[in-house]
C-alpha positions in Angstrom: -30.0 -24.4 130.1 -28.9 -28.1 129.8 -27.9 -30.2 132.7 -26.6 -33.3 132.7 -26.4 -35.5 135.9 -24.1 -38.2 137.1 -25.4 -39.8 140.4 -22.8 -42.2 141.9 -22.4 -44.7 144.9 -19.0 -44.5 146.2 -17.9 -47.3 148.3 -16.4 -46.1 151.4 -12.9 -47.7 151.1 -12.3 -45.5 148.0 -14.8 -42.2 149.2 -11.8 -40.0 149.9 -9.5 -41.2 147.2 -12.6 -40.6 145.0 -13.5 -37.3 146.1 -9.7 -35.9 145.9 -9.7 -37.3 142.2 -13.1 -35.3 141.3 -11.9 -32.4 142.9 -8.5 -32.5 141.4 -8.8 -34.1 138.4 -11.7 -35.3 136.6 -14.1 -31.7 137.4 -10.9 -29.7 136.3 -10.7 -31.7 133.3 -14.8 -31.3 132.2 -14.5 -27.7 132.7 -11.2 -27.8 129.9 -13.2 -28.7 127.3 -15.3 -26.1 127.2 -18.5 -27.4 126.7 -20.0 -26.3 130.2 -20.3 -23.4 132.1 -20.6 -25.0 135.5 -20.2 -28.1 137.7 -21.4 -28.5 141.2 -20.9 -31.5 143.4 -23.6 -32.7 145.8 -23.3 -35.4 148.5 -26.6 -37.5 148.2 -28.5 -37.4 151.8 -30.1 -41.1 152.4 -31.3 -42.6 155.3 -30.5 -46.4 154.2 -27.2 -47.7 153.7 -26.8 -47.9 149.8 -23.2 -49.6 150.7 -21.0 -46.5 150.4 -21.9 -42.9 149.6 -23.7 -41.4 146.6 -22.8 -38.0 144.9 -24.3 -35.9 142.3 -22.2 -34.2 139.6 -24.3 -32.1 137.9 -22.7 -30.6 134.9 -24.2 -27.5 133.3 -23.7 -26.3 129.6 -26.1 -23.3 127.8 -27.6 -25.6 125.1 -28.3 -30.0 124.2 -25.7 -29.4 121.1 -23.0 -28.3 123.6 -23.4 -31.7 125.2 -23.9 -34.0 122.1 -20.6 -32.3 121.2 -19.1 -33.6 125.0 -20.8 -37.2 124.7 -18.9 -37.3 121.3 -15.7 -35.7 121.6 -14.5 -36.1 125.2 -17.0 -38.4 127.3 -15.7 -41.7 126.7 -11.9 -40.9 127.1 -13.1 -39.3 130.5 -15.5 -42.3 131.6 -12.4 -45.0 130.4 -10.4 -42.8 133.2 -12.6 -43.5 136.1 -13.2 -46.9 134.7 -9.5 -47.5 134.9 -9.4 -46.0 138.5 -11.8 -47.2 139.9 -13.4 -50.3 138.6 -16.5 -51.3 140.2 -15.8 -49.5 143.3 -18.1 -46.6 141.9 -21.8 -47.4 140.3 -23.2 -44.2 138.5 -26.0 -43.2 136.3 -26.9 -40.5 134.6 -30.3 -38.5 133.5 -30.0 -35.3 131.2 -32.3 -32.5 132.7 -33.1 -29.3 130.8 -34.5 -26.1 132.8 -38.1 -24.6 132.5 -38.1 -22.3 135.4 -36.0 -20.7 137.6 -37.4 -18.5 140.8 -35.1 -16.3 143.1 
């Protein structure tokens, strides 16, 4: 399995906004392309204040070539969105994480 994270730091005046647009918008949209098989959302538990709140999208598709396929068909049309909504109101990175283990 391939995973590919998207921390972000939300600043407060837009948290809500942000969240309702994630929610209702921009994970419904990832899902529609097809190339992953889940999304979870996690709010980021700090103890200093990093200005605003931090999330982590982490977006979950069975194989690397499903994802090239996302970075080159769909990511920048999708980042260009949240650009266009929300400027520099929202700082986020990503790292790409690929699973060796899993225990249950």
């Amino acid at each position: 399995m391939f995973i590919h994270n998207v921390t972000t730091l939300v600043e407060l005046s837009v948290e809500s906004q942000w969240m309702c647009w994630m929610n209702d918008e921009h994970l419904p949209k990832i899902m529609k392309t097809g190339k992953f098989i889940k999304v979870i959302l996690f709010k980021v538990i700090a103890e200093e204040d990093m200005g605003g709140t931090s999330y982590a999208a982490q977006y979950h598709c069975n194989s690397r070539d499903d994802f090239e396929r996302f970075l080159a068909e769909d990511a920048p049309m999708l980042r260009n969105l949240a650009v266009e909504k929300f400027g520099e109101r929202i700082l986020s990175f990503n790292t790409e994480l690929e699973q060796i283990t899993a225990l249950q």
